[in-house]
PDBQT receptor file of N, H, CA, C and O in Angstrom, charges set to zero:
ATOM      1  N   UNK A   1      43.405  18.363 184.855  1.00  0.00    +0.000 N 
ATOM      2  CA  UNK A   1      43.254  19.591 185.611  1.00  0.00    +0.000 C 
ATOM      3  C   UNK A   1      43.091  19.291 187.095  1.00  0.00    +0.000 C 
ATOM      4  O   UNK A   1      43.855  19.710 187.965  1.00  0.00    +0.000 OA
ATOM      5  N   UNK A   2      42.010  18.517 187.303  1.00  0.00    +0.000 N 
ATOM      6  H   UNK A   2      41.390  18.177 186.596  1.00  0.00    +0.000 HD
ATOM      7  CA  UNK A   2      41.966  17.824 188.608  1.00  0.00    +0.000 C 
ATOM      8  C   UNK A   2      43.322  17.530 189.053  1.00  0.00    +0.000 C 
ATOM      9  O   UNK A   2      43.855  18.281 189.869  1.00  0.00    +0.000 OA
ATOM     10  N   UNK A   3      43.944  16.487 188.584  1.00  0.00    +0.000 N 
ATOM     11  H   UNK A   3      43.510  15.877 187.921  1.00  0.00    +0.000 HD
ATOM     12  CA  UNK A   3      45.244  15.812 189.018  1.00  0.00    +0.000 C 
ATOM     13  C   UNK A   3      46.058  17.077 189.214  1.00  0.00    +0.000 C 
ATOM     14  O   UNK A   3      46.392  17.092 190.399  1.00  0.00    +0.000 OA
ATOM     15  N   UNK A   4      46.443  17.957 188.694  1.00  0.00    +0.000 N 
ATOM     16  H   UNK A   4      46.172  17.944 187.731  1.00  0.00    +0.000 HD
ATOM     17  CA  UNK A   4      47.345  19.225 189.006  1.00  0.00    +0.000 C 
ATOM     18  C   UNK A   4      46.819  20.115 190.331  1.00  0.00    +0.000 C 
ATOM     19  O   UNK A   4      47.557  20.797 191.042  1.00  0.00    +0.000 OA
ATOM     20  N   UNK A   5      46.048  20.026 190.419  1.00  0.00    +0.000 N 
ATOM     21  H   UNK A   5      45.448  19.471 189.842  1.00  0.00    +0.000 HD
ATOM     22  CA  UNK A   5      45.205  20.476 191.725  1.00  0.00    +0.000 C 
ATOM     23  C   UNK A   5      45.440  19.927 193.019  1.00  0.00    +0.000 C 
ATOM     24  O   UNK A   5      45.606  20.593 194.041  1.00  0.00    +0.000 OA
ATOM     25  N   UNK A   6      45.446  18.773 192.937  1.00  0.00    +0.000 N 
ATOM     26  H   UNK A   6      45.312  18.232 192.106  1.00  0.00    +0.000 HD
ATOM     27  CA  UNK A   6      45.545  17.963 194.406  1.00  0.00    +0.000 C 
ATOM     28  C   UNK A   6      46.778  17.307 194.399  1.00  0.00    +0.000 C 
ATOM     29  O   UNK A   6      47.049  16.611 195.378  1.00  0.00    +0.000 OA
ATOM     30  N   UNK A   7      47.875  17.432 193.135  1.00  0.00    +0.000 N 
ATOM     31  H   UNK A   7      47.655  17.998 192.340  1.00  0.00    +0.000 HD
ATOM     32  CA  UNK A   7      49.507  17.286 193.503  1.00  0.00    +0.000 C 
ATOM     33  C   UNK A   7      50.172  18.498 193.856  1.00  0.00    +0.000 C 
ATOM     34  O   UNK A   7      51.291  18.539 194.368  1.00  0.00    +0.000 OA
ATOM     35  N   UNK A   8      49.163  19.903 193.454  1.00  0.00    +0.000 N 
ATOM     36  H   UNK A   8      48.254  19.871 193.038  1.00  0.00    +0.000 HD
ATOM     37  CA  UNK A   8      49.952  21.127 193.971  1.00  0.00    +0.000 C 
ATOM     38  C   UNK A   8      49.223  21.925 195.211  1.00  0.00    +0.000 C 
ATOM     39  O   UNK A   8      49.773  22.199 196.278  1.00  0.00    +0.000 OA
ATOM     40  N   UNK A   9      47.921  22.227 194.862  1.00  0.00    +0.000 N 
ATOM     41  H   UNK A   9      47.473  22.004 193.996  1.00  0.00    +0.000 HD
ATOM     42  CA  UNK A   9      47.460  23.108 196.036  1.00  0.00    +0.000 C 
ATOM     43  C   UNK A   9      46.374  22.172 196.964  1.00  0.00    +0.000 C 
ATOM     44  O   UNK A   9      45.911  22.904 197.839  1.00  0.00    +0.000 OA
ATOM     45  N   UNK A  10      45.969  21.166 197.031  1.00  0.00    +0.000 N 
ATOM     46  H   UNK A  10      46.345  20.571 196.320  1.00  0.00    +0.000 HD
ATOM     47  CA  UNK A  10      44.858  20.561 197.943  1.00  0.00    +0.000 C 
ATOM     48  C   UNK A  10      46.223  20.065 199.512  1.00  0.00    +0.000 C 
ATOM     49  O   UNK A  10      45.949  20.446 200.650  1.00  0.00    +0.000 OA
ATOM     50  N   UNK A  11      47.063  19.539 199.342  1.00  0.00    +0.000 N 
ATOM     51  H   UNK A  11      47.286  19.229 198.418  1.00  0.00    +0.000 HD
ATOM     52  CA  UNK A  11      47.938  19.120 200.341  1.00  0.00    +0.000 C 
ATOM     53  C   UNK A  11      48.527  19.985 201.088  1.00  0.00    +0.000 C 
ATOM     54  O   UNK A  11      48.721  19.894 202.300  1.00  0.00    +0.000 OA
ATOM     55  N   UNK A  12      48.979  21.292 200.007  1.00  0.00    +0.000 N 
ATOM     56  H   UNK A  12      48.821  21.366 199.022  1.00  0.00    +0.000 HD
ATOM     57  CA  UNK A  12      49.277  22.507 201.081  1.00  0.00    +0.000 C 
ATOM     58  C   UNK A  12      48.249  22.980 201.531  1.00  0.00    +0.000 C 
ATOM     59  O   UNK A  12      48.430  23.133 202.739  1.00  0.00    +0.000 OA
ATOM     60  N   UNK A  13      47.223  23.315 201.234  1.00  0.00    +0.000 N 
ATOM     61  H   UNK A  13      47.076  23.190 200.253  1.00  0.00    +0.000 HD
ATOM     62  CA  UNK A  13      46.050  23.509 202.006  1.00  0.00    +0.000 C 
ATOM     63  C   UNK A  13      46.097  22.897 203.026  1.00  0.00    +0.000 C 
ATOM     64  O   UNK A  13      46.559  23.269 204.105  1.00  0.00    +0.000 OA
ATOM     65  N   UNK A  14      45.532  21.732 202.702  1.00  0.00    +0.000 N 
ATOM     66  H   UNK A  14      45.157  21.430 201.825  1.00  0.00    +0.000 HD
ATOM     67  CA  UNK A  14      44.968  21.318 204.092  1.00  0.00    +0.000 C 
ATOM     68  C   UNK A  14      46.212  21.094 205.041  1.00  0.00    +0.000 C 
ATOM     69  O   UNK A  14      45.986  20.793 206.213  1.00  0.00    +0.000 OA
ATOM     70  N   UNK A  15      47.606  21.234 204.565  1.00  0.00    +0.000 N 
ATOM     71  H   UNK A  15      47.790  21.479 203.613  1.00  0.00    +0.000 HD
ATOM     72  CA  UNK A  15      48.605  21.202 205.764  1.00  0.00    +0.000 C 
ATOM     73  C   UNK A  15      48.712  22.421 206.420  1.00  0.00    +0.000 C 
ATOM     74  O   UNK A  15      49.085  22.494 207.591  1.00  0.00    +0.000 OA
ATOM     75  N   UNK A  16      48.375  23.493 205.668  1.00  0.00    +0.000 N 
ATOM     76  H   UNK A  16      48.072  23.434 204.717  1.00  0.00    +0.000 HD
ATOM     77  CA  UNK A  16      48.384  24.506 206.648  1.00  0.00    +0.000 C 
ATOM     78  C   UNK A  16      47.199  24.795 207.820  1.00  0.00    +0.000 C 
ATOM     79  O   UNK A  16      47.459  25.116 208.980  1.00  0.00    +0.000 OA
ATOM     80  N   UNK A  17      45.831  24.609 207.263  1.00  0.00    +0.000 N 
ATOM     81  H   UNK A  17      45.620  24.348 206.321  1.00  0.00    +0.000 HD
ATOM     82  CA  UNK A  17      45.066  24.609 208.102  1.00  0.00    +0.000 C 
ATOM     83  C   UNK A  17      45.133  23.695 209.366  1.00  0.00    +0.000 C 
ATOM     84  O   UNK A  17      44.833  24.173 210.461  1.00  0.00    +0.000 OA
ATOM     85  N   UNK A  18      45.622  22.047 209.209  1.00  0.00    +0.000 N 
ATOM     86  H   UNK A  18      45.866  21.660 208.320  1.00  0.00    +0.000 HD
ATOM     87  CA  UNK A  18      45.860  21.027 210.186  1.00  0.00    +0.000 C 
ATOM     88  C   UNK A  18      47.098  21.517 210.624  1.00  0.00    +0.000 C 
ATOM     89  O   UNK A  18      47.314  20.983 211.712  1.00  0.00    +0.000 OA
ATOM     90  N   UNK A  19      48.301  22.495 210.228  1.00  0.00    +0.000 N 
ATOM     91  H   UNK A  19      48.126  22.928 209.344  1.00  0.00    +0.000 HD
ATOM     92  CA  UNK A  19      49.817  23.089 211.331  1.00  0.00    +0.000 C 
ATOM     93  C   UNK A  19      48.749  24.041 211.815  1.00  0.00    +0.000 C 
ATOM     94  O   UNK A  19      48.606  23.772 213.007  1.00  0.00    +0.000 OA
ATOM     95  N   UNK A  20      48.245  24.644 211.611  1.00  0.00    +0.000 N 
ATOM     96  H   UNK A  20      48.361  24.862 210.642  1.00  0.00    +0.000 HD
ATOM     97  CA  UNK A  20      47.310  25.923 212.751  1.00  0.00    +0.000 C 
ATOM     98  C   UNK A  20      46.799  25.032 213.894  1.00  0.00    +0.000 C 
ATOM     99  O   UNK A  20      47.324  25.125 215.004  1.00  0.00    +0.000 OA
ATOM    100  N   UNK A  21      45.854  24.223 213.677  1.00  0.00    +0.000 N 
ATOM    101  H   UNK A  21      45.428  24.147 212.775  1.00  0.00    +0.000 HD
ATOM    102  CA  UNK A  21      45.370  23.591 214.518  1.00  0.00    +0.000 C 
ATOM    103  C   UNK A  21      46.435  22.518 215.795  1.00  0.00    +0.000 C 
ATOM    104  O   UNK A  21      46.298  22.341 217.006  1.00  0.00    +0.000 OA
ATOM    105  N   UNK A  22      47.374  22.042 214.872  1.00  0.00    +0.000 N 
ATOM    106  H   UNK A  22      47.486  22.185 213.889  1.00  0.00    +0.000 HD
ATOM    107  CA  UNK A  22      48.330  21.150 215.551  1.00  0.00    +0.000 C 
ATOM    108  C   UNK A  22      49.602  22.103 216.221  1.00  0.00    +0.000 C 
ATOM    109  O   UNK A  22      50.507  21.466 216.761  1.00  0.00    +0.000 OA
ATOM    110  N   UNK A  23      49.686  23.343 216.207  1.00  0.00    +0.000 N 
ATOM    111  H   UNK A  23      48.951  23.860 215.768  1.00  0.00    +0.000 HD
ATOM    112  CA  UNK A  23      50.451  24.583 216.691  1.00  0.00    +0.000 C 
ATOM    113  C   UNK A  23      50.065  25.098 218.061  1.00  0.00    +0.000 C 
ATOM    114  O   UNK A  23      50.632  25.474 219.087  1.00  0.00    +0.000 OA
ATOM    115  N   UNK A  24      48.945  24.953 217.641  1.00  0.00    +0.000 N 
ATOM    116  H   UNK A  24      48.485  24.647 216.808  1.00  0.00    +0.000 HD
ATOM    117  CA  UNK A  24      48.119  25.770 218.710  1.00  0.00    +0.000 C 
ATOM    118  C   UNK A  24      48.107  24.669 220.189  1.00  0.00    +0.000 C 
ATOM    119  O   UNK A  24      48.402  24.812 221.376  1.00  0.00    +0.000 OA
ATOM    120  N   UNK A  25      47.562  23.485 219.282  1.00  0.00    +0.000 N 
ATOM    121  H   UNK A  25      47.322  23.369 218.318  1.00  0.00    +0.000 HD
ATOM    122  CA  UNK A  25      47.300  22.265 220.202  1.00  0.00    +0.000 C 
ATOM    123  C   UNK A  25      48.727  21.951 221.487  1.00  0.00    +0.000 C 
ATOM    124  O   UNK A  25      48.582  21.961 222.709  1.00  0.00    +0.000 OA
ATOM    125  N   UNK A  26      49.771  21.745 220.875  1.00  0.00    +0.000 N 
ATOM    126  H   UNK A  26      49.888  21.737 219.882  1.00  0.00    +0.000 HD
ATOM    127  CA  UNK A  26      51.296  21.321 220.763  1.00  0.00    +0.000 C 
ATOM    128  C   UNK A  26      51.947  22.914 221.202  1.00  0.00    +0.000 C 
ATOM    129  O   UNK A  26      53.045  22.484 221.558  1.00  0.00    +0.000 OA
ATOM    130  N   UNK A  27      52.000  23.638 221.311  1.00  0.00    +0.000 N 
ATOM    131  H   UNK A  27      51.109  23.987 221.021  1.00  0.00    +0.000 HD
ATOM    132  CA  UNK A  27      52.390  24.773 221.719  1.00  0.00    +0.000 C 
ATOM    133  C   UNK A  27      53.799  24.371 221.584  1.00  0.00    +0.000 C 
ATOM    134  O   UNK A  27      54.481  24.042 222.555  1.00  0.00    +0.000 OA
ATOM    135  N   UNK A  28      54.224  24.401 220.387  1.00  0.00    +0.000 N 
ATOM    136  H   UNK A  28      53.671  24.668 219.599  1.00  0.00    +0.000 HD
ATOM    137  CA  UNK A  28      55.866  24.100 220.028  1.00  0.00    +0.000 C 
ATOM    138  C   UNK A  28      56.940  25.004 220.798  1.00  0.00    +0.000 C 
ATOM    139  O   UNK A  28      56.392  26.103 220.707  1.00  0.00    +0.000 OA
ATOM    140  N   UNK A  29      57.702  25.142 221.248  1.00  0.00    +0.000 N 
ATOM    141  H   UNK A  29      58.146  24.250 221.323  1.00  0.00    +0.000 HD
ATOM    142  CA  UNK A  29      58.768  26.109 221.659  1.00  0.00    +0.000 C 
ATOM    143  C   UNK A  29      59.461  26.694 220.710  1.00  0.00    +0.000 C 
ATOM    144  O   UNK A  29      60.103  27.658 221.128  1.00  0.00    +0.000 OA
ATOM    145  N   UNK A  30      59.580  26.458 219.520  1.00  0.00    +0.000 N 
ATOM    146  H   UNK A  30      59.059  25.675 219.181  1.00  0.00    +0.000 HD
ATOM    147  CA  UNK A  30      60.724  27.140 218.299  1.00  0.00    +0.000 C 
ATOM    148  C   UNK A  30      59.770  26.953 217.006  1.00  0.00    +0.000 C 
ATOM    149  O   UNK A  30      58.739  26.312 216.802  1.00  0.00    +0.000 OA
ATOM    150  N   UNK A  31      60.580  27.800 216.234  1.00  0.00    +0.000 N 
ATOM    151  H   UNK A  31      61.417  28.321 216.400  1.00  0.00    +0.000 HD
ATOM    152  CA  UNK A  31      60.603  27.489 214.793  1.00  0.00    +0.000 C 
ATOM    153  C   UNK A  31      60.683  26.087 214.432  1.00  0.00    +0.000 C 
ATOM    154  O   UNK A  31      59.857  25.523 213.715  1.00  0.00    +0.000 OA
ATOM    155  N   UNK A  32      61.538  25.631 214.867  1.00  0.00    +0.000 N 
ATOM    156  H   UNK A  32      62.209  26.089 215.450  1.00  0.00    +0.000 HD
ATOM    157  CA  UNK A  32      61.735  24.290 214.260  1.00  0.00    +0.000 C 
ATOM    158  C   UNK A  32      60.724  23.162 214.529  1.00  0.00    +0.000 C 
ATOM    159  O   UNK A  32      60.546  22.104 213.925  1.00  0.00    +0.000 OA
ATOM    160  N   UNK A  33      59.865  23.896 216.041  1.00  0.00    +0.000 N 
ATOM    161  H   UNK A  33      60.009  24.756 216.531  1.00  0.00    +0.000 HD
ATOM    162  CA  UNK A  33      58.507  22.652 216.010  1.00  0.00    +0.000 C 
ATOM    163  C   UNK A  33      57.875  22.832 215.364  1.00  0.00    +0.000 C 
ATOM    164  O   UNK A  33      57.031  22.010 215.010  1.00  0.00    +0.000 OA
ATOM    165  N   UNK A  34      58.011  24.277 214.789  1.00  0.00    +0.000 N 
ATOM    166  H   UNK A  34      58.697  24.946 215.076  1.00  0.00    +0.000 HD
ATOM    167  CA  UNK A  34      56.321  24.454 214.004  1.00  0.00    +0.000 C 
ATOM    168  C   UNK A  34      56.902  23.874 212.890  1.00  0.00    +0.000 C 
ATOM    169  O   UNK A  34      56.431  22.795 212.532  1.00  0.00    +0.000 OA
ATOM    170  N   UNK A  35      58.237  24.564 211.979  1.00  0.00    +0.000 N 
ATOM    171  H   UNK A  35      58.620  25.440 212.270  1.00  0.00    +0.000 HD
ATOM    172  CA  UNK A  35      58.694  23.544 210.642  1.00  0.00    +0.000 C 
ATOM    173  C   UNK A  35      58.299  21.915 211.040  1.00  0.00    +0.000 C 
ATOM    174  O   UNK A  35      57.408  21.216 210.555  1.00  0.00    +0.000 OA
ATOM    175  N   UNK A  36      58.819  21.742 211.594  1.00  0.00    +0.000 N 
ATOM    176  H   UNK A  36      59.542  22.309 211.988  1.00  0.00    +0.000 HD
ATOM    177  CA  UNK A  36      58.615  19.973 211.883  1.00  0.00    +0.000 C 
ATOM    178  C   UNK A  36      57.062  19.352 211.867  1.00  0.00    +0.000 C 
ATOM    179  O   UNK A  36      56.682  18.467 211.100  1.00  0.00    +0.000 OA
ATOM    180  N   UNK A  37      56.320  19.957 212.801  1.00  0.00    +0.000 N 
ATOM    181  H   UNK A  37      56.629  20.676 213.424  1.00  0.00    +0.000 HD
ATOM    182  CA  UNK A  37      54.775  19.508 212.681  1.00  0.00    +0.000 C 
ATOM    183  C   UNK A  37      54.359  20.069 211.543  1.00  0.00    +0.000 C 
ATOM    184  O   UNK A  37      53.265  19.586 211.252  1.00  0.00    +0.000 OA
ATOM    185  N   UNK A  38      54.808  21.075 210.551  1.00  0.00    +0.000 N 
ATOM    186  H   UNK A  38      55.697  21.468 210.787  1.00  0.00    +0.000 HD
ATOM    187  CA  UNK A  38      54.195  21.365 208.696  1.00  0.00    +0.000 C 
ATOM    188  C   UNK A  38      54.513  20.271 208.370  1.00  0.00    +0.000 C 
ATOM    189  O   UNK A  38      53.599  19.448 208.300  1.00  0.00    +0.000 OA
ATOM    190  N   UNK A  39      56.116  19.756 207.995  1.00  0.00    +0.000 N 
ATOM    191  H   UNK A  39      56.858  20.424 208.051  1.00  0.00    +0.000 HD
ATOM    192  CA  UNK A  39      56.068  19.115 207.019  1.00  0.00    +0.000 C 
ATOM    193  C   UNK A  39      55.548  17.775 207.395  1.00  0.00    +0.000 C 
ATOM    194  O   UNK A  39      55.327  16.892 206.566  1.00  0.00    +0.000 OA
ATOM    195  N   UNK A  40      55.382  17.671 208.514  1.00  0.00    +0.000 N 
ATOM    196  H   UNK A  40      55.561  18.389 209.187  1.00  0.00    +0.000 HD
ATOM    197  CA  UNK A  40      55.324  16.384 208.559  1.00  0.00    +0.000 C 
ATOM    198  C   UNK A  40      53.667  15.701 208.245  1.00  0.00    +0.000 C 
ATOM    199  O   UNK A  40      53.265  14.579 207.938  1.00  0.00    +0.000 OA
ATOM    200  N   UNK A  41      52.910  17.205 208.540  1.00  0.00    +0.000 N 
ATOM    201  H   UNK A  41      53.236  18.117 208.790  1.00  0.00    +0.000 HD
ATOM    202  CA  UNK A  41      51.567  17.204 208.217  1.00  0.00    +0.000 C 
ATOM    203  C   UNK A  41      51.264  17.256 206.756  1.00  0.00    +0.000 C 
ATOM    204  O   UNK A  41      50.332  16.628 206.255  1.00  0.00    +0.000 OA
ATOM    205  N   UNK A  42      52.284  18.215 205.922  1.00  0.00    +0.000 N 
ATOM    206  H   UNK A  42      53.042  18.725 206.328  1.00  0.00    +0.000 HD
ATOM    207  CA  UNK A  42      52.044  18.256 204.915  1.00  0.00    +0.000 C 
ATOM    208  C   UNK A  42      52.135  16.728 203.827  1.00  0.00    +0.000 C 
ATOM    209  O   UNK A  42      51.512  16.496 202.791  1.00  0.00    +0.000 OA
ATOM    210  N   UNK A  43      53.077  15.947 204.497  1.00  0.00    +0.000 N 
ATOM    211  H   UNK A  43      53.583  16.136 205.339  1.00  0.00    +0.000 HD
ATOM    212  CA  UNK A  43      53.631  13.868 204.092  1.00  0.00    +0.000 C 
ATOM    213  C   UNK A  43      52.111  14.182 204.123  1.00  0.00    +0.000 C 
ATOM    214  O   UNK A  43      51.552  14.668 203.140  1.00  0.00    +0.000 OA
ATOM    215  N   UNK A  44      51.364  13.853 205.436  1.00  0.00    +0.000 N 
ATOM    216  H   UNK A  44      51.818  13.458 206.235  1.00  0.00    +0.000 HD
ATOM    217  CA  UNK A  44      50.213  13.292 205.600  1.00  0.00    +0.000 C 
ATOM    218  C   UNK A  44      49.187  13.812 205.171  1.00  0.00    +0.000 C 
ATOM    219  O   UNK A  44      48.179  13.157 205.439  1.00  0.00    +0.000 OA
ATOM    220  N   UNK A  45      48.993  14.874 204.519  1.00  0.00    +0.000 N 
ATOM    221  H   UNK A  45      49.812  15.405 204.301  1.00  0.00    +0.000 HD
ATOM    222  CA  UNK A  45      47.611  15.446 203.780  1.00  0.00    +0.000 C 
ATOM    223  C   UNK A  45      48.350  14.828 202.134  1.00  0.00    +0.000 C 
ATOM    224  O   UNK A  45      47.679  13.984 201.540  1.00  0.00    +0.000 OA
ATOM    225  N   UNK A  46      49.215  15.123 201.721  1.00  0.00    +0.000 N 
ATOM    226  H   UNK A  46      49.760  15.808 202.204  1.00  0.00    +0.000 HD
ATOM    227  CA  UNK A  46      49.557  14.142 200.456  1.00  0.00    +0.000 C 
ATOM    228  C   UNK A  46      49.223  13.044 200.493  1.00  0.00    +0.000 C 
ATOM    229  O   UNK A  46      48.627  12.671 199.482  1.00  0.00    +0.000 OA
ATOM    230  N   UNK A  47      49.371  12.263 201.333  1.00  0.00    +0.000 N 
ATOM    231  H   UNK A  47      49.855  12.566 202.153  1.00  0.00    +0.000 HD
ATOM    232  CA  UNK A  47      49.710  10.627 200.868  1.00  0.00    +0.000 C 
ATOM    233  C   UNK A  47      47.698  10.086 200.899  1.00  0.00    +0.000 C 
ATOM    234  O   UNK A  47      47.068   9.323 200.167  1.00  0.00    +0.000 OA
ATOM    235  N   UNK A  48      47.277  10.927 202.099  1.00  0.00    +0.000 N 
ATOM    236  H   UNK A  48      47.789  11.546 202.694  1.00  0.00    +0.000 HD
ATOM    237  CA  UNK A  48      45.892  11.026 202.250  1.00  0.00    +0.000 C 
ATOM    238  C   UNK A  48      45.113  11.718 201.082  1.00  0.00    +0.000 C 
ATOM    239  O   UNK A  48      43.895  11.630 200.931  1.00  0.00    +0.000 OA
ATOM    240  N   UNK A  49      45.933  12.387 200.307  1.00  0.00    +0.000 N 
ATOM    241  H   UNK A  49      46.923  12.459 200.430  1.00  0.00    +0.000 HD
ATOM    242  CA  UNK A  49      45.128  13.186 198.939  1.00  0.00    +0.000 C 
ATOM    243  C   UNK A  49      44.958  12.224 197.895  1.00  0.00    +0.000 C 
ATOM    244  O   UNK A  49      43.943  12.148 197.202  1.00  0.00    +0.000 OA
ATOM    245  N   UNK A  50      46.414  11.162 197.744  1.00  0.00    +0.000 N 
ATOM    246  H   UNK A  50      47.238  11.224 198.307  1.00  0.00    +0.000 HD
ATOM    247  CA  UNK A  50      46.446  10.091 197.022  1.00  0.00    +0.000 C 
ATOM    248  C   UNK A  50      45.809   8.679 197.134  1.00  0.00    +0.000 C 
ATOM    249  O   UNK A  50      45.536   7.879 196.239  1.00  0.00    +0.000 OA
ATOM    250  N   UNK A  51      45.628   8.582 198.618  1.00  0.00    +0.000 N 
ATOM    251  H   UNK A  51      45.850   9.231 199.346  1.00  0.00    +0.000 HD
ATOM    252  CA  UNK A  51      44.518   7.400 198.706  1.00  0.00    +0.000 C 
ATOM    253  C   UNK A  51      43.362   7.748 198.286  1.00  0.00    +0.000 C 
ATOM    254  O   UNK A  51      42.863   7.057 197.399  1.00  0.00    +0.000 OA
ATOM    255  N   UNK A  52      42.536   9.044 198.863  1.00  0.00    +0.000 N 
ATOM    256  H   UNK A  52      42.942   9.606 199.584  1.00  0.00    +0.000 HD
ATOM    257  CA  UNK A  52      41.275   9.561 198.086  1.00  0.00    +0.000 C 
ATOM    258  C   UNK A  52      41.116   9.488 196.853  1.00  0.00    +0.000 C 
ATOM    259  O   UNK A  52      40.215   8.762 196.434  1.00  0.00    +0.000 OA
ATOM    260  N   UNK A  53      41.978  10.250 195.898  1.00  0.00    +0.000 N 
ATOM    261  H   UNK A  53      42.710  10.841 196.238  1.00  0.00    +0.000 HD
ATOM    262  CA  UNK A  53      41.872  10.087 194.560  1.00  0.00    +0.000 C 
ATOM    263  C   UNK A  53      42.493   8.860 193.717  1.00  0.00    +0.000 C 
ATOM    264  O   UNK A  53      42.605   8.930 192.493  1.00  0.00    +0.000 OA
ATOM    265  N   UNK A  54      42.923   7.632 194.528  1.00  0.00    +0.000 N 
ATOM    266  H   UNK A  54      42.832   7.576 195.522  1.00  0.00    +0.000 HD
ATOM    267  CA  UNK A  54      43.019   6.777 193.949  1.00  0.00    +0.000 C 
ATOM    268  C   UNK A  54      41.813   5.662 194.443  1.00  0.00    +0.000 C 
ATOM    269  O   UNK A  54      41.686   4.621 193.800  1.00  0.00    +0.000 OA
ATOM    270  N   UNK A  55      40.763   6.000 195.859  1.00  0.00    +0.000 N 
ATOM    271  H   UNK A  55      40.866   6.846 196.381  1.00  0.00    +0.000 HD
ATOM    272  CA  UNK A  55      39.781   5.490 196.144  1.00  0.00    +0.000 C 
ATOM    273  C   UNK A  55      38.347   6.049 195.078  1.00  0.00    +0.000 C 
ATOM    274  O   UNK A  55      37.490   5.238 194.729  1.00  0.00    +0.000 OA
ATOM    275  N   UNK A  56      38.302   7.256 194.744  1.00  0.00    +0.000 N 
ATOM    276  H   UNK A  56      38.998   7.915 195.027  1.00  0.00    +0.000 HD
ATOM    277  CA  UNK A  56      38.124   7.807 193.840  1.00  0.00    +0.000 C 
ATOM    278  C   UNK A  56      37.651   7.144 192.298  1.00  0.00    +0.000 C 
ATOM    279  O   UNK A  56      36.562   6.950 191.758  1.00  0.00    +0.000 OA
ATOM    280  N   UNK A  57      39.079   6.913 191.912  1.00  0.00    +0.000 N 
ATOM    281  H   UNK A  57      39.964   7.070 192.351  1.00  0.00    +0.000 HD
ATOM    282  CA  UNK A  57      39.265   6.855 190.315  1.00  0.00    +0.000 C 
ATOM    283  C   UNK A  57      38.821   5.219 190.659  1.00  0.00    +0.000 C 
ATOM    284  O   UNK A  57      38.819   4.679 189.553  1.00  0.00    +0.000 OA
ATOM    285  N   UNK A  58      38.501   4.347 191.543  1.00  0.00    +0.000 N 
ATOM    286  H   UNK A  58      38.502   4.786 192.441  1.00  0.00    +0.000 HD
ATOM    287  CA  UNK A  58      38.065   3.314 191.497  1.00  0.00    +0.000 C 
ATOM    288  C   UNK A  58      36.702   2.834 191.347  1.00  0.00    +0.000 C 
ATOM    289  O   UNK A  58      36.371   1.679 191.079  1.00  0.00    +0.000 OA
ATOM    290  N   UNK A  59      36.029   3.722 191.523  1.00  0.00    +0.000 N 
ATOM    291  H   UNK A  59      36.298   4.660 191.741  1.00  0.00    +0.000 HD
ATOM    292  CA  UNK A  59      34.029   3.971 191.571  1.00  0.00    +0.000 C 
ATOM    293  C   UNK A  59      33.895   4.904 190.244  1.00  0.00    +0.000 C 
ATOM    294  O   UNK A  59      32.799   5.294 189.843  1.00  0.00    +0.000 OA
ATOM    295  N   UNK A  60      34.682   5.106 189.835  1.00  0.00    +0.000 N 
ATOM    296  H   UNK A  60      35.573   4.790 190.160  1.00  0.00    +0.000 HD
ATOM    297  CA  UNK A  60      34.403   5.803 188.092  1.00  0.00    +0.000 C 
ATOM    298  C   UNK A  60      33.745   4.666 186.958  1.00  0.00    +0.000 C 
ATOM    299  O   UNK A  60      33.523   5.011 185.797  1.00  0.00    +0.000 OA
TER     300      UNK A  60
């Protein structure tokens, strides 16, 4: 249940909250900056969801 959680909704989360913040910061000119700084935030709240829960499942 956990694991379905943080491969589907914990990464979009927190990518949307960190594109608000990095939007605002970056004052993109187009659509395409703001697409570009999501996904690229969204790589990085994944790959960061997977070090946690594989730093995680190591202290179990």
């Amino acid at each position: 249940m956990i694991e379905a959680l943080l491969k589907l909704g914990l990464p979009v989360a927190i990518a949307a909250l960190l594109t608000t913040v990095a939007v605002v910061w970056i004052e993109p000119a187009s659509w395409g900056g703001m697409t570009l700084i999501f996904f690229v935030l969204l790589a990085a709240s994944y790959i960061l969801i997977k070090i946690f829960a594989w730093v995680a499942g190591a202290f179990r």
